[in-house]
C-alpha positions as a Markdown table, in Angstrom:
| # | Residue | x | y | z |
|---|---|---|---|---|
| 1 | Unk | -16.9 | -1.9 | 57.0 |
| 2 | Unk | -16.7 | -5.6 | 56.3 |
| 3 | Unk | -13.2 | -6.6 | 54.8 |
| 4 | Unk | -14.3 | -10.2 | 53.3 |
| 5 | Unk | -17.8 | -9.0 | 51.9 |
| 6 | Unk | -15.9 | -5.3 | 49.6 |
| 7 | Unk | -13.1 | -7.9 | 48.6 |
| 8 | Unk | -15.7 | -10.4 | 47.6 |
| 9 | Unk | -17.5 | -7.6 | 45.5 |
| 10 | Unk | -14.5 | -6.8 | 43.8 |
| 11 | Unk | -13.7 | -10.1 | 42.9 |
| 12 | Unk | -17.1 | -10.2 | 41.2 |
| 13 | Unk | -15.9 | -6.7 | 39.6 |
| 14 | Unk | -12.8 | -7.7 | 38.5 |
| 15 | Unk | -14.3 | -11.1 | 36.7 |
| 16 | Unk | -16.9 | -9.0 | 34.6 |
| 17 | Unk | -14.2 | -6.9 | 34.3 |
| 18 | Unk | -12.7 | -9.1 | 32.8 |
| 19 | Unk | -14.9 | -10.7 | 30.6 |
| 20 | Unk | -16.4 | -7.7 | 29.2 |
| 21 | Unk | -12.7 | -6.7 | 28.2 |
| 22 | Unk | -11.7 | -9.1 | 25.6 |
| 23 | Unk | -15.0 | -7.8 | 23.3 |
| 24 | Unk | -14.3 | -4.4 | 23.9 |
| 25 | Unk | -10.7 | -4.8 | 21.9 |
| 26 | Unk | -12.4 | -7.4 | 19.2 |
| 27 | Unk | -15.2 | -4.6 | 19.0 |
| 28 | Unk | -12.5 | -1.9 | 18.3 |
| 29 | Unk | -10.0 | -4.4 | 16.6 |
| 30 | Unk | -9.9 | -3.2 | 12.7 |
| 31 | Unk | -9.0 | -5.8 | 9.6 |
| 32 | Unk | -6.3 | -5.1 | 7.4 |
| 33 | Unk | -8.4 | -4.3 | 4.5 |
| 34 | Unk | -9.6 | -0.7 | 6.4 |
| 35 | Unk | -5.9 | 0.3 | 5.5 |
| 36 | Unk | -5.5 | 4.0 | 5.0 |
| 37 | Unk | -5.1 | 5.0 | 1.6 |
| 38 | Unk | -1.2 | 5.9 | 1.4 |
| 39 | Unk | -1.2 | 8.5 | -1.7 |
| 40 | Unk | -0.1 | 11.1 | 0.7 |
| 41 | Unk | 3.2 | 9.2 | 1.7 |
| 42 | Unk | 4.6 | 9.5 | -2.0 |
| 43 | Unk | 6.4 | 13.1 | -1.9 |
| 44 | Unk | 6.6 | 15.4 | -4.3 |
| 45 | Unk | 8.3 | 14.5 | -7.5 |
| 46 | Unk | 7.8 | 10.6 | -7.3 |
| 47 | Unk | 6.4 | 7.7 | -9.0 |
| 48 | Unk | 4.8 | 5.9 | -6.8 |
| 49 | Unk | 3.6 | 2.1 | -6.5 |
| 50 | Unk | 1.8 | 0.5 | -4.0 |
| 51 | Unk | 1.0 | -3.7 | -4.0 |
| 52 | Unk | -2.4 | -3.2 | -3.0 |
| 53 | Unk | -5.3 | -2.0 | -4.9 |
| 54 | Unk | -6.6 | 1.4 | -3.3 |
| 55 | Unk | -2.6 | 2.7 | -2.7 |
| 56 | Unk | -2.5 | 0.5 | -0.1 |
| 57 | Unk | 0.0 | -2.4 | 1.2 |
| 58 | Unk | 4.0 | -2.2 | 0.2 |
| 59 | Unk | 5.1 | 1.3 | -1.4 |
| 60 | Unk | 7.7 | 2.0 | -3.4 |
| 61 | Unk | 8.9 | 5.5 | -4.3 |
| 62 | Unk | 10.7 | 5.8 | -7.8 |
| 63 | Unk | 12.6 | 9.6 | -8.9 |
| 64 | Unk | 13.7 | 8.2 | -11.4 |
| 65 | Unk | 14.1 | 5.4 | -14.4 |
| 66 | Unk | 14.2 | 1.9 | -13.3 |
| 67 | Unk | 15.0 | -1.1 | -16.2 |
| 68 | Unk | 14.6 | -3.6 | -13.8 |
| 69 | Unk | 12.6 | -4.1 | -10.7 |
| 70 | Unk | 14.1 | -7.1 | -9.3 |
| 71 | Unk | 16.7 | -5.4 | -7.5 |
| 72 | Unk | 14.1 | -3.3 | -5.0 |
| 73 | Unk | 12.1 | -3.0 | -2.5 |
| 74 | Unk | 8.7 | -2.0 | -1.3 |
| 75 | Unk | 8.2 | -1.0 | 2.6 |
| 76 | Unk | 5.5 | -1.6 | 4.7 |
| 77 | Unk | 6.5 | -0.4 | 7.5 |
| 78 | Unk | 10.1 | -1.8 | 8.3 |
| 79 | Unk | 9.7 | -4.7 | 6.4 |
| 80 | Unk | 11.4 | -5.2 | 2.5 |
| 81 | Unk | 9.5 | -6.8 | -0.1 |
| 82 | Unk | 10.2 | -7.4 | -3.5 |
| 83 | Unk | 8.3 | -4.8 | -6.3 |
| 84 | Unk | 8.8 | -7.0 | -9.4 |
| 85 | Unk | 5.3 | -8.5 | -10.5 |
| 86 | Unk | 3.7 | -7.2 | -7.2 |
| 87 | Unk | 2.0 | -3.6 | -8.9 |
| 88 | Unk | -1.4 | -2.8 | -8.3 |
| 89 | Unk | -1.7 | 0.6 | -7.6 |
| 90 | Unk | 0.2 | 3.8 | -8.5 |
| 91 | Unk | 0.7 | 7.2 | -8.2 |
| 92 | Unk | 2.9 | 9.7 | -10.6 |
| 93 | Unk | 4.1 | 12.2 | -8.4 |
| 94 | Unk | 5.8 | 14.0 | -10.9 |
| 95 | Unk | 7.3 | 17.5 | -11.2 |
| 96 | Unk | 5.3 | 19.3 | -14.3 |
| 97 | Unk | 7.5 | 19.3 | -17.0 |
| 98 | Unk | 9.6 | 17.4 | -19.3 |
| 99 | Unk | 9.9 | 14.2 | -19.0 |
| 100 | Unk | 6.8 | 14.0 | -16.2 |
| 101 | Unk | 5.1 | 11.2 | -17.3 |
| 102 | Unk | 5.4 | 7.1 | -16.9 |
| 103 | Unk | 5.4 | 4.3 | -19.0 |
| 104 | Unk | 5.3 | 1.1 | -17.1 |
| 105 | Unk | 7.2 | -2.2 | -18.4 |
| 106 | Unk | 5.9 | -5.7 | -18.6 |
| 107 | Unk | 9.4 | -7.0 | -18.4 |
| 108 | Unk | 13.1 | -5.5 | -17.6 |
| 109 | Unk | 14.6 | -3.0 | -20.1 |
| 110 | Unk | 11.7 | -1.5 | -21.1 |
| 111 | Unk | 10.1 | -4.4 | -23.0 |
| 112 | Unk | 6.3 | -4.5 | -23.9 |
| 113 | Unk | 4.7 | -1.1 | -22.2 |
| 114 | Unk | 1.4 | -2.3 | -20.4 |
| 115 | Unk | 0.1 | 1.3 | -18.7 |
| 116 | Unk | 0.9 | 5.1 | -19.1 |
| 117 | Unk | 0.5 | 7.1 | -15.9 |
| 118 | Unk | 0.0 | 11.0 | -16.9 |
| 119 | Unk | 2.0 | 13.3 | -14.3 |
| 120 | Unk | -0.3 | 13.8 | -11.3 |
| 121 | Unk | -2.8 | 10.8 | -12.5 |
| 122 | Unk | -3.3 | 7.7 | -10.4 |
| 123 | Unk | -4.7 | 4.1 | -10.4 |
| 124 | Unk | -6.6 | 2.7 | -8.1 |
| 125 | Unk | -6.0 | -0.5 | -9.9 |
| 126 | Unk | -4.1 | -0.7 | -13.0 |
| 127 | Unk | -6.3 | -2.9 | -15.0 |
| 128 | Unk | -8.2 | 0.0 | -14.9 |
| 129 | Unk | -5.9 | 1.2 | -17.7 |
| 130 | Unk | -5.2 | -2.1 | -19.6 |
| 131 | Unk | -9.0 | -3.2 | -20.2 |
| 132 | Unk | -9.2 | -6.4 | -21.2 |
| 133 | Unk | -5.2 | -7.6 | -20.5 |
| 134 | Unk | -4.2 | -8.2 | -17.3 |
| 135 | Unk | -1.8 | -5.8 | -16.1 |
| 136 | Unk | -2.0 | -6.0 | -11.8 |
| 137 | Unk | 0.9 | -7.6 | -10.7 |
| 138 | Unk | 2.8 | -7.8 | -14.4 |
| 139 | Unk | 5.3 | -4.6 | -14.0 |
| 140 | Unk | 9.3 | -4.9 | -14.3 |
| 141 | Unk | 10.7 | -1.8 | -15.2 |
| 142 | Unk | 9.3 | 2.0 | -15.5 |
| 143 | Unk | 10.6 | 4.8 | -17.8 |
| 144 | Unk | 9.9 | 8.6 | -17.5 |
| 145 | Unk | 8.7 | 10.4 | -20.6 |
């Protein structure tokens, strides 16, 4: 066996190695947008909101009332986020029963509903509901009903 000629060969190895290895992980590398839909993260009995059309992005899990958004959070993963004015998508969760329905808020205190969200209905995108007013990114409080 000749020592310089199988360390030349894998030399040659290791370099196409090497530069076949940087496509393989753009290849498998997926963007953002290919986000799992995260509908079955909101447990039983919630109201759900996500920042993200599709229930995808932040999520915030509501039990019950809230009059004002501006003093909570949405997670993705670890990391806080502000919900007020960052609604796209949502999910009532809801226990069947009295009161097991939402009404969503334009502004704190329960001022100016823009979307109702029937217990176990969801949105994809909430200007789905609101036609021809703008509604995505516009909530600041939520009320059971």
């Amino acid at each position: 066996m000749n020592w310089g000629t199988e360390v030349k060969r894998l030399a040659r190895l290791a370099a196409a190695f090497a530069m076949v290895f940087p496509a393989v992980l753009v290849g498998t590398a997926q963007p953002a947008s290919a986000q799992n839909d995260l509908r079955a993260s909101c447990g039983e009995g919630y109201y759900c909101t996500y920042n993200d059309a599709g229930w995808r992005g932040c999520i915030a899990l509501f039990e019950g009332n809230d009059a004002n958004y501006s003093d909570n959070a949405c997670y993705d993963g670890y990391v806080p986020f502000p919900v007020d004015n960052r609604i796209t998508s949502v999910y009532n969760h809801g226990y069947p029963g009295s009161p097991d329905d939402i009404r969503s808020f334009r502004h704190p205190n329960y001022v100016e509903m823009i979307w109702f969200v029937p217990q176990g209905w969801y949105y994809s995108n909430v200007d789905e509901w609101c036609g021809a007013l703008p509604c995505n990114d516009q909530a600041s409080s939520h009320m059971w009903v």
